[in-house]
N, C-alpha and C positions, 0 to 999 in steps of 0.2 A: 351339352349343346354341340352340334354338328358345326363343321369345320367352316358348311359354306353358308349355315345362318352366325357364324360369328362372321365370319366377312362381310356379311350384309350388315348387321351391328354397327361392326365398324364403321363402315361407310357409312352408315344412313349419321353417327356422331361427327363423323368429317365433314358431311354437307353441313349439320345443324349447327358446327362450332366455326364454320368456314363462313356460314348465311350472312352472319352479321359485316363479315370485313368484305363483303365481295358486292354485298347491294346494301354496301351499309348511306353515307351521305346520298342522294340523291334531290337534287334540286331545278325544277320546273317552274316557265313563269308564264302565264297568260292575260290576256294576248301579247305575242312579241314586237308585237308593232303597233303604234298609235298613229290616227290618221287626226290633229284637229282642223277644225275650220278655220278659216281666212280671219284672224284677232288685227283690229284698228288697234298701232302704236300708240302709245297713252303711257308716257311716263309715268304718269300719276295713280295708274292703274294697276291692281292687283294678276290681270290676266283674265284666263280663259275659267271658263269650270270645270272643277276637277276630271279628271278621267282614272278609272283606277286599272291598276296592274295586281294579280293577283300572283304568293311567292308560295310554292306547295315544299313542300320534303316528303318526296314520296319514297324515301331511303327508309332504312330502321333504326338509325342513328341518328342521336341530336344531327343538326343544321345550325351550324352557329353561321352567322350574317356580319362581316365584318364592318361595311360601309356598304352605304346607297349612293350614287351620285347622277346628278343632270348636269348636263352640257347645252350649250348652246340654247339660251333664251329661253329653256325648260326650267321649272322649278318641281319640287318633289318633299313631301312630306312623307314616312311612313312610321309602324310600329314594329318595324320586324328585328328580332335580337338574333334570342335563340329559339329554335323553333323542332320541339320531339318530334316522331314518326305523323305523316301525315298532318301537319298541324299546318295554319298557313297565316301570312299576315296581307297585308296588304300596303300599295304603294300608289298615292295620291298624286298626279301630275300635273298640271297647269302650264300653261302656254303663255307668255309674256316676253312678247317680241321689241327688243330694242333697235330693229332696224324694218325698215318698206321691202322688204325682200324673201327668196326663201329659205327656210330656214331648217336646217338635219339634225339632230341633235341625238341622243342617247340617255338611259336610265344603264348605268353600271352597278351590276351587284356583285360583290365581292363575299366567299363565303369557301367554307372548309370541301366541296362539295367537288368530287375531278371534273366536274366542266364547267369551274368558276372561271372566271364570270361568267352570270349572266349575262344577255343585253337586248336591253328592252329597243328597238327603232323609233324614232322619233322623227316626223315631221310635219312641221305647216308652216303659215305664210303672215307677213306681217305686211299688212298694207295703210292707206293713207286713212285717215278719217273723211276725204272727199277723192272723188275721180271728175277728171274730166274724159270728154269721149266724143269724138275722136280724139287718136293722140297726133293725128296729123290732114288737117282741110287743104284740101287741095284746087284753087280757083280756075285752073286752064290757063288758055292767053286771053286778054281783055285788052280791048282800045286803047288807049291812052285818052285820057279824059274822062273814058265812062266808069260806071260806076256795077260792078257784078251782082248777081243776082247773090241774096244774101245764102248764108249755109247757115246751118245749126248746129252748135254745140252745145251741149248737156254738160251741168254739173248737177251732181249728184253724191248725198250724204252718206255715207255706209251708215250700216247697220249700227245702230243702238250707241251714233254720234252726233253730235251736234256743235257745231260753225258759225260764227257770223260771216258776212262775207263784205269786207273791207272797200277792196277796189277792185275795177274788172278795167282794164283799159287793153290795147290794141294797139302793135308797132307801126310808127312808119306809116305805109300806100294803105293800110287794113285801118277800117274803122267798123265797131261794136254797137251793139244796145242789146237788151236784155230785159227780162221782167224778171230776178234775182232778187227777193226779199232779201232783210238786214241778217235774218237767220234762218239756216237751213236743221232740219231734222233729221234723225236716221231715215235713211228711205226716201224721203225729200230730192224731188230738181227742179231744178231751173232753168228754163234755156236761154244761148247768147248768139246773133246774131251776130254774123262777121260779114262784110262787104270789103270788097277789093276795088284800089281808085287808082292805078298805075300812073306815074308820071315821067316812065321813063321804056325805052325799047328792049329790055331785059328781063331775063329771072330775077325778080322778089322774094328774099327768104322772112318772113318776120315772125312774132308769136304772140299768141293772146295769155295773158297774163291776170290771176285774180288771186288776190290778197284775203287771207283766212286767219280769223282767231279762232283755237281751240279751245278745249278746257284747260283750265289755270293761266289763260290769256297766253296760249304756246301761237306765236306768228306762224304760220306756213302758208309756202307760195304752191302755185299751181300753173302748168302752162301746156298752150299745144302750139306747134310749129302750123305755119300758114306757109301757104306756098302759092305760087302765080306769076303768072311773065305778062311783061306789057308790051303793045305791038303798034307803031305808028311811025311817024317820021321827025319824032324829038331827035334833037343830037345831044348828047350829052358830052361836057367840055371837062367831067369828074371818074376817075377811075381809082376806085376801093380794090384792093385785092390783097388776102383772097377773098371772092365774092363769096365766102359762106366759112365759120370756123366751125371747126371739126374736134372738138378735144378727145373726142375717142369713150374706153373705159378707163377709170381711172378708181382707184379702191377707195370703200368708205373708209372715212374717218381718218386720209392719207394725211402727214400734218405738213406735207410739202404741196404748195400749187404749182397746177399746171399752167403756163403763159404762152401766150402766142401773141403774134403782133398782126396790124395790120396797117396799112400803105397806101395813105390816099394822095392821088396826084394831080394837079390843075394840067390836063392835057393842053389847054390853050394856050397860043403860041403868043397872043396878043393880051388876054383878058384877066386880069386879078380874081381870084375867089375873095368871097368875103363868107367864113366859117362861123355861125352865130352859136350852135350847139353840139354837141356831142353827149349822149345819153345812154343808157341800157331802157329806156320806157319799151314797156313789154316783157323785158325777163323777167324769168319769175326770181322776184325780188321781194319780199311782203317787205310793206313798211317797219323798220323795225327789227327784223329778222334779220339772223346771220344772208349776208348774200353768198348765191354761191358763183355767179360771175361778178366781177367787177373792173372798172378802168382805174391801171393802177398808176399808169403813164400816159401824156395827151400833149403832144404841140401841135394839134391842128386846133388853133384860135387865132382869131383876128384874122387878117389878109396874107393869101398865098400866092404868090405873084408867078405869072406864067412859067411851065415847066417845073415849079417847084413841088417837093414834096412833104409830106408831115406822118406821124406813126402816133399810135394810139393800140397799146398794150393791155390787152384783156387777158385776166387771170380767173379759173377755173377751182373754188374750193369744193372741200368734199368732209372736211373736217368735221361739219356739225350738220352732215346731213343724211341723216340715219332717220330721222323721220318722214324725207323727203320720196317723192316718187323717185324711180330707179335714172328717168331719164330727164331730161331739163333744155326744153328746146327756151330759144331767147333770141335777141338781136340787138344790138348797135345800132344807133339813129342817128344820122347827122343831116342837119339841117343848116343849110348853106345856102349861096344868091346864084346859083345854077338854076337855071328853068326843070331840071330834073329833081328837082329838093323836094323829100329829102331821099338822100342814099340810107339804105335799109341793107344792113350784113346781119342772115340767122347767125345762132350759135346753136350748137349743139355737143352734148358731154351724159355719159352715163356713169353713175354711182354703181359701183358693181363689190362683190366680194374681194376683198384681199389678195386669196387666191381662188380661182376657179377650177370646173375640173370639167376632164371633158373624155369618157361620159361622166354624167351628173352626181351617178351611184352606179356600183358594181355588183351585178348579178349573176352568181354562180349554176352552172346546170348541176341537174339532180347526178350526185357522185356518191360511189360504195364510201364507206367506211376503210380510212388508211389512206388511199391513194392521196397525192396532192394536183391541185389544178392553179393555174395561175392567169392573172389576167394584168394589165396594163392598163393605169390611167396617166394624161396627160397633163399637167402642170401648166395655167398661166400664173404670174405675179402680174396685179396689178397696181401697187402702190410705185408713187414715184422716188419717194426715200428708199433706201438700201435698208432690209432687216434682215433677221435672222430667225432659224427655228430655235427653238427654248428644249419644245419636247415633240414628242410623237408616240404614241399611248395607241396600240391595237389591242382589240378585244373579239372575246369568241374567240372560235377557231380558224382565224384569220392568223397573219404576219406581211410585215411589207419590207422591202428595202426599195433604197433608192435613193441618189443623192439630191439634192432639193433648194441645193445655194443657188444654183443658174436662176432662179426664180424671184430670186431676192438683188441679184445684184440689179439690174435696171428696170424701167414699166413697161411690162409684155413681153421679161423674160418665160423661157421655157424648160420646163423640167417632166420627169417623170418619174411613176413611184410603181414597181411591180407587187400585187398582193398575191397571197397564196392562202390558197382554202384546203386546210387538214379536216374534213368531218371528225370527230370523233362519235356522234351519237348518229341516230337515225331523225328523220323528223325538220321539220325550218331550224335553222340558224342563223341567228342577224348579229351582227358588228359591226362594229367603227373603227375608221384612223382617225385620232384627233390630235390637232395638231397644235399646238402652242408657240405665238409665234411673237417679234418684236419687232415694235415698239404698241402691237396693241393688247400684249399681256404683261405683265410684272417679271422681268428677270430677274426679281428676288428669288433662290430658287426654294425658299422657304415658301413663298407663292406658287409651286406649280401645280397644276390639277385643280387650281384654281379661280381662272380665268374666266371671266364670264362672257368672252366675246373668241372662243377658237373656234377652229376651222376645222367641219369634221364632214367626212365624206362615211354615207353608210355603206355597210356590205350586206350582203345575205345569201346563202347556199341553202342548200337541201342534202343531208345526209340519204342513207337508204341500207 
C-alpha cells in the first residue's frame, strides 16, 4: 500500500472512531414554546388539555434524560428515560392556573447531552370564571336631584363555566336593575343597568358590585368603578378625605395588609352631624367570601358636633385572592343627616405579581455562535412584608447577575437583574430565570425547585 492511501486509511479510522464522541449525545425538542389559551381558575379542576412537546436524540449515543420539570402553574407528565440514536418520547403539558393573572412558566429537561437543558417556553393566562365589562362607567356631571340616563354593563360567563349570581347591588348616589338569571352559563350574559342620582356638587367615586358562587360553592366577587360629578347649589356641611383611596399594586397572596385611613369632618360651625352608617355596600365583597377591603377601625357613630372630626380605617387584603380579577374598584358609604347623604369614597387596589418585570420577557437578536449579548430587566417588589430570594435557577444559554434584596426590603422597591445570552448552537433558544422566593415558597431547602408558585421571567435568542 502507497504511503498516501495509508494516510487516507488512517484518516478516514480517525473520523470513524472520532464520529461517535464528537456528534455523539445530541438532543432537540419540539415545539420550543407553548402558547395555551386563556384556562378559568378552578381549583377543583385538572386544567387545560394536554399539549405535547416532543424530545428527539438526534446524536449516536444513548440520551439518558435525567429529570423533566414544570414551573409555574404548568403540570407535565412524560415517558422519556433513556432514549438510543434517533429515538424520541414525548412530554404531556397542561395548564392549571392558581391565580387571575399571567402566567410564564417553563418545561426543564435535564440530560447527558452539551446543551442540557433543554427549555421548553411556557405561557398563558388564568382568568375569572365571569367578567364584567366595562371595567370602568363613566356618568359625566348630572344635576343634583336628577336621575342619568342609564348605562350598561355586561356580565358574562367564560367559556365552559358556570355561576349563580347571588347579589348585584350599587354604591351610594348609583342605583342598578338588571335582567340576571339565578345562573349563568359558559358564554352566557346579562346586563345591568347603572343610573346616577348625585346629591351633592362634587366627584362621585362608587362601584357596582355582584356576588358569584362557583363550582364547589367557591364565593367570588366581581365589580367595576362608577364615576360621575354632581352639579347644583347644595352646600355640603361633611368633608371625607381623601376623596378616593388609592391602594396602588400590592403582590398576591402578600400575608401583610395594606391600611389607609380616612377623615371625615363636620365643617359646620353651628350644627351637630348625626352619622347612622358606615359600610363598604358595593365592594366587591361576596357574601361569605374572604373580603378583600374591609373597615378595621370606625369612630364615626352617633353625633359629631361642630368642627369635630372621626377616622374610619380601610384595610386592603390580597391573601386569598388569586382567583380574583387583578383589579377591585369599591367604595365606602356613609350615611348621615347632611342634606348631601350619603358621602360615597371609591376604593381602588390591584393584585399584581410578587415581583414584576419590566420588560415582561427578554428577547435576544439573531447572534453568531460564542459572542455574548446582554440585556437588562427591571425589578419591582410588590409585597408589603420584607422577603427574601431562596434561589435563582437560569436555563439554556442564558446567565444573569444581579443583586435583587432592594426589591424585597419595602412595596415598590427597585431592583435589576442583567442576562447574558452565550448561543452555543444555531437555531431558537428559549430559557428562564426562576426565581424562588419567601414567604411564598418553602425555605426548607430540602424544598427547592419545588415551589409551585415562582417567579419566572422567560428568555429567548436566536443562535446562527
Amino acid at each position: 500500500m502507497s504511503r498516501s492511501k495509508r494516510l487516507v486509511a488512517a484518516f478516514s479510522l480517525f473520523v470513524f472512531q472520532c464520529l461517535p464522541y464528537a456528534f455523539s449525545q445530541q438532543a432537540t425538542v419540539s415545539p420550543s414554546v407553548l402558547s395555551f389559551a386563556p384556562e378559568v381558575v378552578n381549583l377543583l379542576s385538572s386544567g387545560s388539555q394536554p399539549q405535547t412537546v416532543t424530545l428527539t436524540n438526534t446524536g449516536n449515543s444513548d440520551l439518558m434524560v435525567g429529570s423533566v420539570l414544570a414551573s409555574g402553574g404548568y403540570k407535565q407528565t412524560n415517558n422519556c428515560s433513556t432514549l438510543s440514536s434517533h429515538q424520541t418520547c414525548t412530554i404531556e403539558v397542561t395548564f392549571a392556573p392558581g391565580t387571575v393573572e399571567t402566567i410564564n412558566g417553563a418545561i426543564t429537561i435535564n440530560d447527558n447531552a452539551p446543551s442540557s437543558p433543554q427549555v421548553v417556553s411556557l405561557t398563558g393566562k388564568g382568568i375569572a370564571h365571569a367578567q364584567l365589562s366595562p371595567r370602568v362607567v363613566r356618568f359625566g356631571t348630572v344635576a343634583i336631584g336628577a336621575t342619568s340616563q342609564p348605562q350598561a354593563v355586561t356580565l358574562t360567563a367564560a367559556p365552559n363555566s358556570s355561576f349563580s349570581v347571588n347579589q348585584i347591588s350599587a354604591s351610594g348616589e348609583y342605583g342598578q336593575t338588571n335582567n340576571c338569571p339565578a345562573t349563568l352559563q359558559g358564554g352566557q350574559h346579562c346586563t345591568i343597568q347603572v343610573v346616577f342620582h348625585p346629591t351633592v356638587n362634587a366627584p362621585v367615586h362608587g362601584a357596582l358590585s355582584v356576588s358569584t358562587a362557583a363550582a364547589g360553592n367557591i364565593l367570588l366577587p366581581l365589580s367595576v368603578a362608577l364615576v360621575g360629578a354632581g352639579s347644583g347649589n347644595v352646600v355640603s356641611q361633611v368633608s371625607v378625605q381623601p376623596a378616593n383611596l388609592n391602594f396602588g399594586n400590592k403582590g398576591g397572596r402578600d400575608t401583610v395588609d395594606s391600611v389607609k385611613e380616612l377623615t371625615l369632618t363636620n365643617t359646620s360651625s353651628n350644627t351637630s352631624l348625626s352619622i347612622q352608617n358606615v359600610s363598604l355596600a358595593g365592594s366587591p365583597n361576596a357574601v361569605g367570601a374572604f373580603p378583600m377591603y374591609s373597615i378595621t377601625s370606625n369612630t364615626c357613630s352617633g353625633v359629631l358636633s361642630p368642627g369635630s372630626q372621626c377616622k374610619i380605617g380601610i384595610t386592603f387584603s390580597t391573601l386569598l385572592v388569586g382567583l380574583f380579577p387583578e383589579s377591585y374598584p369599591g367604595a365606602v358609604t356613609i350615611t348621615d343627616s347632611d342634606p348631601t347623604s350619603p358621602q360615597v369614597v371609591g376604593i381602588s387596589g390591584n393584585a399584581v405579581g410578587e415581583l414584576t418585570f419590566a420588560p415582561a420577557s427578554l428577547v435576544f437578536p439573531i447572534q453568531s455562535i460564542g459572542p455574548t449579548s446582554q440585556k437588562t430587566v427591571t425589578i419591582t417588589g410588590n409585597d408589603v412584608e420584607h422577603g427574601l430570594v431562596l434561589s435563582v435557577a437560569t436555563s439554556g444559554d442564558f446567565s444573569e447577575v444581579g443583586n435583587l434584596s432592594p426589591c424585597f426590603l419595602k412595596q415598590g422597591g427597585k431592583c435589576s437583574m442583567t442576562v447574558s445570552f452565550t448561543p452555543t448552537q444555531t437555531g431558537a433558544i428559549n430559557g428562564s430565570v426562576t426565581l424562588e422566593t419567601y414567604p411564598q415558597c418553602n425555605p426548607d431547602p430540602r424544598e427547592r425547585h419545588k415551589c409551585p408558585t415562582p417567579v419566572v421571567l422567560n428568555l429567548s435568542g436566536t443562535g446562527q
